[in-house]
C-alpha positions in Angstrom: 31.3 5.6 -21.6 28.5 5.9 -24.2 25.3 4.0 -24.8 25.6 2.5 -27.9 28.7 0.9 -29.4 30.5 1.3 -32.3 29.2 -1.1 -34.5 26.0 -0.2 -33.5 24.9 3.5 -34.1 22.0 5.1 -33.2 19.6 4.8 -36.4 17.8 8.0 -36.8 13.5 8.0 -36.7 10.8 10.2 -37.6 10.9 12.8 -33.9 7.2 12.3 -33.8 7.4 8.5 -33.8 10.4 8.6 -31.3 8.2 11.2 -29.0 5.3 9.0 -29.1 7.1 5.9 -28.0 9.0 7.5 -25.1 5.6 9.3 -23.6 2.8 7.3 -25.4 2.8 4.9 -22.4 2.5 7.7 -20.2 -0.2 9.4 -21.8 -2.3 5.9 -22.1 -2.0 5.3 -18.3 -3.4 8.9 -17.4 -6.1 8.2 -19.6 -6.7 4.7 -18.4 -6.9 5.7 -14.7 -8.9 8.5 -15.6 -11.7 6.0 -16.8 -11.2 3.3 -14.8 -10.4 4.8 -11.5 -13.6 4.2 -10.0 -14.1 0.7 -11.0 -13.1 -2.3 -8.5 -13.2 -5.4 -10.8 -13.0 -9.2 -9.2 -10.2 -11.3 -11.0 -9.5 -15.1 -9.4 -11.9 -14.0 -6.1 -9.6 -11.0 -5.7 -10.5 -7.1 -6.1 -8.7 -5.4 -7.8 -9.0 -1.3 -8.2 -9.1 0.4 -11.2 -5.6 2.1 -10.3 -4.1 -1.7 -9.8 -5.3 -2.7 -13.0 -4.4 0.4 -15.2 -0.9 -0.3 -14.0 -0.8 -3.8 -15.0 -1.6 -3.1 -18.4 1.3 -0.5 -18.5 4.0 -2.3 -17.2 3.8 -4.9 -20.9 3.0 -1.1 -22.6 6.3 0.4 -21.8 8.2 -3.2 -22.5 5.9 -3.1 -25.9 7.3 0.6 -26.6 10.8 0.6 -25.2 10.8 -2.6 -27.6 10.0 -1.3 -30.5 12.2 1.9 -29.9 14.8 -0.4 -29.5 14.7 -2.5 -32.3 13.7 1.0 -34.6 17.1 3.1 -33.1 19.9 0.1 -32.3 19.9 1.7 -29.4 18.5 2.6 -25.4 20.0 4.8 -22.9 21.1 4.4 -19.3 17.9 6.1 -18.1 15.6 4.2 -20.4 16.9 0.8 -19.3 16.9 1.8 -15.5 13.6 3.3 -16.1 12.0 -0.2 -17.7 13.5 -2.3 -14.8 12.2 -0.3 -11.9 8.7 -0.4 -13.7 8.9 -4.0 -14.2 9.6 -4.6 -10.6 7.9 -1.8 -8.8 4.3 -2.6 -11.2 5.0 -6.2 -11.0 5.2 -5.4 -6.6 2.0 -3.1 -7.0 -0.1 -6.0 -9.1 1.2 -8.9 -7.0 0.6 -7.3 -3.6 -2.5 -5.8 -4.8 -1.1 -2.3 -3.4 -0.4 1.0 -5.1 2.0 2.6 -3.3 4.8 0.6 -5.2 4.2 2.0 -8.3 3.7 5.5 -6.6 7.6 4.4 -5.1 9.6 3.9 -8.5 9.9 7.7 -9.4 11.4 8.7 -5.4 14.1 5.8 -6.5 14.7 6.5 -9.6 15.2 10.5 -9.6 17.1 9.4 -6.1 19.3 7.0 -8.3 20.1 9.1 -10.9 21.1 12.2 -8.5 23.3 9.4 -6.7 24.7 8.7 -9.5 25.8 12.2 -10.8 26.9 12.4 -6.8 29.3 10.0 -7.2 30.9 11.4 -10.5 31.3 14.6 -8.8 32.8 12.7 -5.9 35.5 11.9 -8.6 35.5 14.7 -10.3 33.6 13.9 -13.3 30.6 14.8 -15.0 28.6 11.2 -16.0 26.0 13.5 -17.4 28.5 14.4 -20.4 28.8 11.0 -21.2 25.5 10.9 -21.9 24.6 14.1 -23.4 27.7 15.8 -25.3 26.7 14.9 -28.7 23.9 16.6 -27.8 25.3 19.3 -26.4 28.9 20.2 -26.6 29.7 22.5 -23.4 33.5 23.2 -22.2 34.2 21.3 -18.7 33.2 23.6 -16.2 30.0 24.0 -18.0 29.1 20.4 -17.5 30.3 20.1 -14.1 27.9 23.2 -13.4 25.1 21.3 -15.4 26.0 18.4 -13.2 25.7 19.6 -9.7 22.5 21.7 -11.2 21.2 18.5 -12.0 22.0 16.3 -9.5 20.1 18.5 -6.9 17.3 19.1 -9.3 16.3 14.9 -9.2 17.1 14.9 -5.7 14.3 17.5 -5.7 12.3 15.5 -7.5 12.6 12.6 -5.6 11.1 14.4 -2.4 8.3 16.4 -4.4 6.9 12.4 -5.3 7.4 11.6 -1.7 5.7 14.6 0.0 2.6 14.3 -3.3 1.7 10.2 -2.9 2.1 10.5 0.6 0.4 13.3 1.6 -2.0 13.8 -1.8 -4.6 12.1 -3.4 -4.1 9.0 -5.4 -5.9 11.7 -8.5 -3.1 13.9 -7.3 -0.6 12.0 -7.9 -1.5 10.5 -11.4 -2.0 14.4 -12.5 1.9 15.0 -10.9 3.4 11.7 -12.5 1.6 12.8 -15.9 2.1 16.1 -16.6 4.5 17.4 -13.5 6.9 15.3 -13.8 7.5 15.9 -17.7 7.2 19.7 -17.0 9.5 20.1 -14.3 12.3 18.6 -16.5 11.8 20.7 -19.5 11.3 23.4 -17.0 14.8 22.6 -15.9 16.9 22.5 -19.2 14.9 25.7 -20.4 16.2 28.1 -17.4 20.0 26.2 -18.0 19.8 28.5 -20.8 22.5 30.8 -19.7 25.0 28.0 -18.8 24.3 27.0 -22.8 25.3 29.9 -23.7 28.4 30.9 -21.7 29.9 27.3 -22.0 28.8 25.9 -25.3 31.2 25.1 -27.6 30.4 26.2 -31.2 30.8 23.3 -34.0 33.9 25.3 -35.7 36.1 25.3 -32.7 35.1 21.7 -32.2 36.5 21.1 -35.6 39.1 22.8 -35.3 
């Protein structure tokens, strides 16, 4: 099922614009931990580290952002909805409590989620990642069922690799993983899929036709 409805089409904006929204708040939180990670500051008798703080200025950010994007394109995907909601609740659990390891939390759940999710598709034999992605990128069906599983065990992966790095890493660690590794890893992915691209993709002629 798609993400936008018919009377409501995705309106196109300036790529640059788009890019900035999507990882802007991302980029801000690195650099507001960066300078505010050895600061403990006393709000209401309570002390609060930098990290605790940072976070609670990026959980209105990414509402800010995802807003905007939003009310710019008509329209927000599965992931970016899912993605605002566990960063709403898991930040909100992190400021509240006064304990990072919430925030540090919301990727394991969220790759988890999404990899259950593709599970259950291919439980059914079904790819929910061409709902999502085949304007983007027509393939034949076996290529998306090969994307799928390919997937599917890549954010499993990625929900372990944040596990085994909060847990067992600095909180720096971490922050430099969520930033950067995080965002890597997925291009990584798609970029060596390159093959599957090319054997299954459908060319725009034969779609026509």
């Amino acid at each position: 099922m798609s993400d936008q409805t018919p009377d409501q089409p995705e309106k196109k904006i300036n790529p640059m614009l788009k890019m900035g929204l999507e990882l802007g708040p991302i980029v801000l939180f690195f650099i507001g931990y960066m300078r505010l990670k050895d600061q403990v500051f006393t709000i209401g008798g309570t002390e609060y580290q930098g990290f605790i703080i940072v976070t609670a200025l990026f959980v209105p950010l990414l509402i800010l952002t995802t807003g905007i994007l939003w009310k710019l394109t008509g329209h927000l995907s599965k992931m970016q909805i899912m993605t605002l909601v566990l960063v709403i609740v898991f930040g909100g659990l992190t400021v509240w409590l006064n304990d990072p390891k919430f925030i540090k939390m919301k990727p394991t759940i969220l790759y988890a989620a999404f990899g259950g999710i593709l599970a259950v598709g291919l439980a059914r034999g079904q790819s929910y990642l061409r709902h999502v992605m085949e304007g983007m990128m027509p393939l034949e069906d076996e290529g998306w069922m090969i994307l799928t599983k390919r997937l599917m065990l890549f954010f499993f992966g990625l929900a372990i690799a944040n596990e085994l790095v909060w847990r067992l890493m600095s909180e720096q660690a971490w922050v430099n993983f969520k930033t950067f590794g995080l965002t890597a890893a997925v291009f990584g992915f798609f970029m060596t899929q390159s093959k599957v691209f090319s054997e299954y993709g459908i060319e725009e002629d034969e779609d026509a036709e």
